[in-house]
KEKE-3310 file (N, C-alpha, C; in steps of 0.2 Angstrom, whole numbers, plus 5000, padded with zeros to 4 digits):
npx = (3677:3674:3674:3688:3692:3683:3692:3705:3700:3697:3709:3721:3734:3749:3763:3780:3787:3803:3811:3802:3797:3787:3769:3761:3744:3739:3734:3734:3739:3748:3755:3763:3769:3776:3786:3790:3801:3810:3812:3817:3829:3837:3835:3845:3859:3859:3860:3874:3883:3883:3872:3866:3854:3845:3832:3819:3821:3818:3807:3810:3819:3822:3828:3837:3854:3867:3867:3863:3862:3864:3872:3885:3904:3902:3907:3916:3928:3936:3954:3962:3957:3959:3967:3966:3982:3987:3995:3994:3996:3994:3987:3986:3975:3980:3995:3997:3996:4006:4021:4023:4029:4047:4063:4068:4083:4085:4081:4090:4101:4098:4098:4112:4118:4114:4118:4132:4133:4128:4140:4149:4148:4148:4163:4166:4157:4156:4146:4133:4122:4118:4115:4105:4096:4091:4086:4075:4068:4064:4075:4080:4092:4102:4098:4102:4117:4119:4117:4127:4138:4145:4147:4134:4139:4150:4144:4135:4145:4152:4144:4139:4149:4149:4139:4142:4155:4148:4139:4150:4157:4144:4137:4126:4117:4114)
npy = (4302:4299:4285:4283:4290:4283:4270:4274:4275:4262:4256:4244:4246:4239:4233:4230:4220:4217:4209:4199:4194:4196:4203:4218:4222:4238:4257:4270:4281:4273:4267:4278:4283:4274:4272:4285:4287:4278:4280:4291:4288:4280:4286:4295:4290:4285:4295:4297:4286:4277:4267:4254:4248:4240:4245:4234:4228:4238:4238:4228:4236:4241:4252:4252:4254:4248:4233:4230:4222:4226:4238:4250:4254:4267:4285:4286:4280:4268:4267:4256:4252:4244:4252:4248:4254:4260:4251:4240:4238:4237:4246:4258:4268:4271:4271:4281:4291:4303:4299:4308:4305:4304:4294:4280:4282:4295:4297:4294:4298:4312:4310:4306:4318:4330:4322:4325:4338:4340:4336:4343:4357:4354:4353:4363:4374:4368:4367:4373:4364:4360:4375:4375:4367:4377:4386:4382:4379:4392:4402:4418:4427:4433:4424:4413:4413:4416:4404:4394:4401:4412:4429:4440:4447:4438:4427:4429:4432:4422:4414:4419:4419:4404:4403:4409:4401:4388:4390:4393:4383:4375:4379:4375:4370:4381)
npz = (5125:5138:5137:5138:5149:5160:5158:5163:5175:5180:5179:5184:5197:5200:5210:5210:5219:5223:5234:5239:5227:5219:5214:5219:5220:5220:5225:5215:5220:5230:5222:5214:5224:5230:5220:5215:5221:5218:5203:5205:5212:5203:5188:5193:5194:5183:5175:5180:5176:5183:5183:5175:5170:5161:5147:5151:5163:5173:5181:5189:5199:5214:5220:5228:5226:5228:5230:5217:5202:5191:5193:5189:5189:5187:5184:5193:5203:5213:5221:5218:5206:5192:5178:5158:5149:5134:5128:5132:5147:5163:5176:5190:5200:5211:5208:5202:5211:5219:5230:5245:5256:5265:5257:5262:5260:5260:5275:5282:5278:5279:5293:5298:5293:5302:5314:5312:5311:5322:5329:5326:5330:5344:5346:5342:5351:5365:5376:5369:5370:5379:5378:5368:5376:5386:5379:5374:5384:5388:5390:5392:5384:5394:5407:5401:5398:5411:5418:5410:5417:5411:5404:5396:5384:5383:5379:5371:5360:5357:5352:5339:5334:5332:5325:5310:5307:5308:5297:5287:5284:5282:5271:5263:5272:5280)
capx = (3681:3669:3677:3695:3690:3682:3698:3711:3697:3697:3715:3724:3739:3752:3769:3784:3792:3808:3814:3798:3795:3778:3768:3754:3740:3739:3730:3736:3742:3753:3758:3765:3771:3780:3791:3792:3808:3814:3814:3823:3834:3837:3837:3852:3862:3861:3866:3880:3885:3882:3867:3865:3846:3842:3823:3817:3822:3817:3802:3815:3825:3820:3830:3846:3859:3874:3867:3858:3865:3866:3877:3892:3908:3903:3916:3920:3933:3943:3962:3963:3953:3962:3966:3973:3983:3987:4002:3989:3997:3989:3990:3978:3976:3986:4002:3998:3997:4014:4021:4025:4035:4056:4063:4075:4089:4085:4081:4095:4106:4097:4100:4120:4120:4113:4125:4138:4132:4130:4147:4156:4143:4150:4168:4166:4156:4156:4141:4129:4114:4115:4112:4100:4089:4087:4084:4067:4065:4060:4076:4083:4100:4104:4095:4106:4122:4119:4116:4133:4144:4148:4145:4131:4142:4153:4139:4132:4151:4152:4136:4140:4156:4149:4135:4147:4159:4144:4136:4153:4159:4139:4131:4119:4111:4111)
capy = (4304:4296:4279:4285:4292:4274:4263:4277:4274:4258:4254:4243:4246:4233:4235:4222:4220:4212:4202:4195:4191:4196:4209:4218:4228:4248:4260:4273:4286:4270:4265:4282:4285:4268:4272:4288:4289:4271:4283:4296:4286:4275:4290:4298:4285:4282:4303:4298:4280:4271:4262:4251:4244:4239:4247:4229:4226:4243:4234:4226:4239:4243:4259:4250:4253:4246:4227:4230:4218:4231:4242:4250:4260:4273:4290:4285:4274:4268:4271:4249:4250:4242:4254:4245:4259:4256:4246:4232:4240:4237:4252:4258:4277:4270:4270:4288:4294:4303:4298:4312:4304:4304:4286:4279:4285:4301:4298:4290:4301:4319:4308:4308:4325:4330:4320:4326:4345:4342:4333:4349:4361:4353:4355:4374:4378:4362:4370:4370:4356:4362:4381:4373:4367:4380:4389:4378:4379:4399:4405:4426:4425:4433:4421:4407:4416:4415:4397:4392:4403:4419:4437:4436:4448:4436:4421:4431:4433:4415:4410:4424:4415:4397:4402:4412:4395:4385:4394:4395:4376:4371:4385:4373:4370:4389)
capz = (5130:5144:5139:5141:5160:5163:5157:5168:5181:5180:5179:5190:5198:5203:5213:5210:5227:5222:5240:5237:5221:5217:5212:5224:5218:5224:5223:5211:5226:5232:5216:5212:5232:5229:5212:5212:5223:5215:5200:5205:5210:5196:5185:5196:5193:5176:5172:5184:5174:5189:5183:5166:5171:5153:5150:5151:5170:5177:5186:5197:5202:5220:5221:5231:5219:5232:5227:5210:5200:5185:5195:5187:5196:5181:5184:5202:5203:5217:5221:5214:5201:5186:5170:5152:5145:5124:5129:5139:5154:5168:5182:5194:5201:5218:5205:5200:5218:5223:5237:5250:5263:5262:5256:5267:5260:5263:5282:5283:5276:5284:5302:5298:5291:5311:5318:5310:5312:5331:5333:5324:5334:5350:5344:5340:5356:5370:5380:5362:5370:5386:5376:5367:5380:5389:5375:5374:5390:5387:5396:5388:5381:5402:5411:5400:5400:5420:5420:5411:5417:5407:5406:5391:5379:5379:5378:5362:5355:5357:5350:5333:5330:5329:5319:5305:5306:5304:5290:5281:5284:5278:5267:5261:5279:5284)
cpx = (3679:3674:3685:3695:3687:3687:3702:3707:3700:3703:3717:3730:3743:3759:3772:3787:3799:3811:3809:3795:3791:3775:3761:3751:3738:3734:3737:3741:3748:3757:3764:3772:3776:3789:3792:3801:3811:3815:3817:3829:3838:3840:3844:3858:3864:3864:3872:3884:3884:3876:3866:3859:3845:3832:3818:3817:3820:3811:3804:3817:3817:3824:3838:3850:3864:3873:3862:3863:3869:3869:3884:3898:3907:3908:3917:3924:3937:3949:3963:3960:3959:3961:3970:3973:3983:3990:3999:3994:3994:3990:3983:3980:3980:3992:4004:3999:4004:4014:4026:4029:4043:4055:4069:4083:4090:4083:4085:4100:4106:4099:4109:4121:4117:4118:4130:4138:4133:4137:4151:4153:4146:4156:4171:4164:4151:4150:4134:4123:4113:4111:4105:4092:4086:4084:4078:4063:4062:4064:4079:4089:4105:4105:4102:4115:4124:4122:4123:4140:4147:4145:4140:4133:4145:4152:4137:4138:4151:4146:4137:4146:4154:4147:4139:4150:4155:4141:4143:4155:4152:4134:4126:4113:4107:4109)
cpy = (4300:4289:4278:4286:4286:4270:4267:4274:4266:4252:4251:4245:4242:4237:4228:4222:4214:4205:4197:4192:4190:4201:4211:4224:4234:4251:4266:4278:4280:4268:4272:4285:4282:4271:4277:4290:4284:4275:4287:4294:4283:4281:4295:4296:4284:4289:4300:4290:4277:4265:4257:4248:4245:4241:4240:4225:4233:4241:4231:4231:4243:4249:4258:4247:4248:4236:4227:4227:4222:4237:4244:4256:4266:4280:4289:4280:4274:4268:4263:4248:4250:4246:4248:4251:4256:4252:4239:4234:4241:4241:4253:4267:4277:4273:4277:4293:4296:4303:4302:4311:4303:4296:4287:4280:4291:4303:4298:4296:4309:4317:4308:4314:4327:4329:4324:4335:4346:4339:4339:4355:4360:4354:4361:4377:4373:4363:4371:4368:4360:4371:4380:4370:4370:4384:4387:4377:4387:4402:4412:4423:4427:4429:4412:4409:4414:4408:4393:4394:4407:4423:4436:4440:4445:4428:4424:4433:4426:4412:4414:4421:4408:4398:4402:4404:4389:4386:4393:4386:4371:4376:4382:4373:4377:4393)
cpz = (5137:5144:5141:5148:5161:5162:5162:5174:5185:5180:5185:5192:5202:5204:5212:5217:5225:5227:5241:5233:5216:5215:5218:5221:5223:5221:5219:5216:5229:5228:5213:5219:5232:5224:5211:5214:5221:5208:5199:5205:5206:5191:5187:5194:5187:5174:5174:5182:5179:5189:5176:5168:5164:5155:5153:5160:5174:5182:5192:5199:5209:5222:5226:5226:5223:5229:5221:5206:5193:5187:5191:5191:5191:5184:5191:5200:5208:5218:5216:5209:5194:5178:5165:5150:5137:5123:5131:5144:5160:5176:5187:5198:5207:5214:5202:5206:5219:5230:5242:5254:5259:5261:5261:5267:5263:5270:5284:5285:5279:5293:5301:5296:5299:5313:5317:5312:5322:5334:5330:5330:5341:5350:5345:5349:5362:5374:5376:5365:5375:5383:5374:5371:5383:5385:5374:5380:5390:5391:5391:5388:5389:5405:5407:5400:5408:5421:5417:5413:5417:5407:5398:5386:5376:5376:5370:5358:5352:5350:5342:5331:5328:5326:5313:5304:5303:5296:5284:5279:5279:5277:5264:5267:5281:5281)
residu = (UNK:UNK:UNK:UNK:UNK:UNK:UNK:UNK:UNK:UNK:UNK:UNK:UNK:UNK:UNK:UNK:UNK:UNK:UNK:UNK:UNK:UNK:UNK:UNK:UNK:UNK:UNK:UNK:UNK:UNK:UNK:UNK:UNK:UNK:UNK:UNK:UNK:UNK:UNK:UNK:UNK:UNK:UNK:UNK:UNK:UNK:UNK:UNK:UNK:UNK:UNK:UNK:UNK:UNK:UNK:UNK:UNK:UNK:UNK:UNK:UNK:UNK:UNK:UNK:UNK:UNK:UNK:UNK:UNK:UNK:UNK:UNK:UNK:UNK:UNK:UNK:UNK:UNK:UNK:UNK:UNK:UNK:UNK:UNK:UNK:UNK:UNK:UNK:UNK:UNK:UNK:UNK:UNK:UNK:UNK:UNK:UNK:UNK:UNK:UNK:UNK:UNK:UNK:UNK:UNK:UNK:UNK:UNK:UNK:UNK:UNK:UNK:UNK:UNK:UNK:UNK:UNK:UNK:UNK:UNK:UNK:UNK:UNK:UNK:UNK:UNK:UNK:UNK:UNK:UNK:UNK:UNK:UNK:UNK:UNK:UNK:UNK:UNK:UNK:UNK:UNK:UNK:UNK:UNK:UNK:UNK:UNK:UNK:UNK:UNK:UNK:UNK:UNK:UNK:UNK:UNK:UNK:UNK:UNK:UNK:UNK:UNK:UNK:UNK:UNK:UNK:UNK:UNK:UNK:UNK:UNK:UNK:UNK:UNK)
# end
């Protein structure tokens, strides 16, 4: 047993320092200090496919995966990262992204549908924009009544006939 505790005793301990190429001898508390967090991390890595260090190279590895040459994109993958499906079709996760925004026909075409609501809207009841702004401006159906003109029974008569007119001319809008 004595010679067992004499050779542990007696052990040396070396560090490889990779940017430098070399090895340097430690003491056992720095050798351990050193490597234990290059192994955790290393070991992280590898659950998480991210690392292929062959057992033969683990000496090197200094614990910065970002340029470890044995780095892999293991289950992350970026939105370009090139699949083959069965077919050798070549996609990428961008191509599966659906794309939220309107296409231009449909801007196009809700921008003329507008138009055409507010040029029959001014038709029906000529005073329409000017109601509308003040109505954004935070004025009561009184207060806007006042301002173009009319008694506001027959501003809210008014205003109850285009909608119905509206509504019945464009049931899909209303």
């Amino acid at each position: 047993m004595k010679t067992n505790d004499n050779q542990q005793t007696n052990k040396s301990y070396k560090v490889y320092i990779p940017r430098l190429k070399e090895w340097v001898e430690v003491t056992k508390e720095q050798y351990y200090g050193y490597y234990r967090d290059i192994w955790s991390t290393r070991d992280r890595a590898q659950n998480h496919g991210r690392c292929q260090c062959p057992k033969s190279k683990t000496w090197v590895c200094d614990g910065d995966c970002l340029v470890c040459p044995y780095r892999s994109a293991g289950d992350v993958h970026s939105l370009d990262y090139t699949i083959e499906n069965e077919n050798g079709d070549e996609t990428t996760m961008l191509d599966k992204l659906e794309d939220g925004s309107p296409s231009i026909e449909e801007v196009v075409t809700d921008k003329l549908m507008l138009e055409q609501l507010f040029a029959r809207l001014t038709e029906i009841m000529p005073e329409a924009k000017r109601i509308g702004e003040l109505r954004l401006a935070g004025l009561t159906d009184t207060e806007i009544a006042g301002v173009i003109g009319i008694s506001r029974t027959t501003y809210l008569s008014r205003l109850k006939k285009a909608t119905q007119l509206m509504k019945s001319e464009y049931p899909d809008m209303f």
